[in-house]
C-alpha angles and dihedrals in degrees: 000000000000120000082246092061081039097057090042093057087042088054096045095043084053093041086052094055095054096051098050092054086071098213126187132206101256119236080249091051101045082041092058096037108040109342114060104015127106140202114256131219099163134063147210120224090252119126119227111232119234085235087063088046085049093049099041080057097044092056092038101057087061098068108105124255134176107287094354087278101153098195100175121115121182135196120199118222112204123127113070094250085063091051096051079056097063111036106082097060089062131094105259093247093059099042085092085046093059095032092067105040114105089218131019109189113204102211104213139179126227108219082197096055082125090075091071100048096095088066102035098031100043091155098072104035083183098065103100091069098063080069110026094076092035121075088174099058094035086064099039085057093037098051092038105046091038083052083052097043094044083048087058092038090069094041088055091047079062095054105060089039106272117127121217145217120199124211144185103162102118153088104265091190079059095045094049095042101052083041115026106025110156095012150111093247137100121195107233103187145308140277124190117204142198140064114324137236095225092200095080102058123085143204121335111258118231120260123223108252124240095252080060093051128019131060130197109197 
């Protein structure tokens, strides 16, 4: 048997086991995560340790995309320089938003994710090629698995005890050419981290029921 046959039966006995343990999502767990967390637009003076920032990718990096692609790339806004940087490029009634939030993550795409593939994709060796020669497609995987990953990366800011505020009110040109200039990224949109000041939210916003959107056929 070949370590690779080796490491799949270890994965699927693994896999098995898990399963078999049933396990559910606590009340504690959806509340932290959906149900009872809120976007944030306003900050307490509390830095985020780079240990937190560590953990929430950690977590992060383990949520599936096509072909294990991976294509997210962050870049984490902090010092005061960085945030000149980036300033300009927001709408003007997020720029406080921004300004007092101790992180402000840029959620970014690499085009060239496929470079990688050989590392994080080992079964098709051959994978690289279906984007190397297809700048289309290349975009199309690397948009929508980075949307997916940014979408686990603040749900994993919840889960080691950051809140977060999502933002797309900016000029992404802006955004890629103070930051990625020359490069295969694209920013996607922002996160600000860090502990909230909870005086600044509002009410909650309806959400759509499950008759006006979902169908079962």
């Amino acid at each position: 048997m070949s370590d690779t046959d080796t490491l799949d039966n270890e994965a699927r006995s693994s896999a098995a086991a898990f399963q078999a343990r049933g396990l559910l999502a606590d009340e504690t767990t959806l509340q932290l995560l959906f149900t009872e967390a809120r976007t944030h637009y306003g900050w307490q003076d509390r830095d985020v340790s780079e240990d937190a920032l560590r953990s929430l990718y950690d977590i992060a990096k383990m949520g599936p995309t096509s072909m294990n692609q991976q294509p997210m790339r962050v870049i984490f806004v902090r010092s005061d320089a960085a945030k000149d940087r980036l300033e300009p490029a927001l709408f003007e009634g997020n720029r406080p938003k921004m300004r007092s939030a101790p992180v402000t993550a840029i959620i970014a795409y690499d085009l060239n994710f496929w470079e990688e593939l050989p590392n994080t994709f080992p079964p098709n060796p051959d994978a690289q090629e279906i984007f190397k020669n297809n700048a289309t497609a290349a975009q199309v995987n690397a948009f929508r698995n980075g949307t997916l990953q940014g979408a686990y990366f603040m749900l994993a800011a919840r889960a080691v005890g950051l809140d977060v505020g999502g933002m797309s009110g900016f000029d992404n040109a802006k955004v890629d050419e103070e930051f990625f200039h020359g490069s295969s990224l694209k920013s996607n949109f922002l996160v600000n981290l860090g502990y909230a000041d909870t005086s600044k939210i509002f009410r909650r916003l309806p959400r759509l029921d499950f008759e006006t959107v979902c169908e079962t056929i």
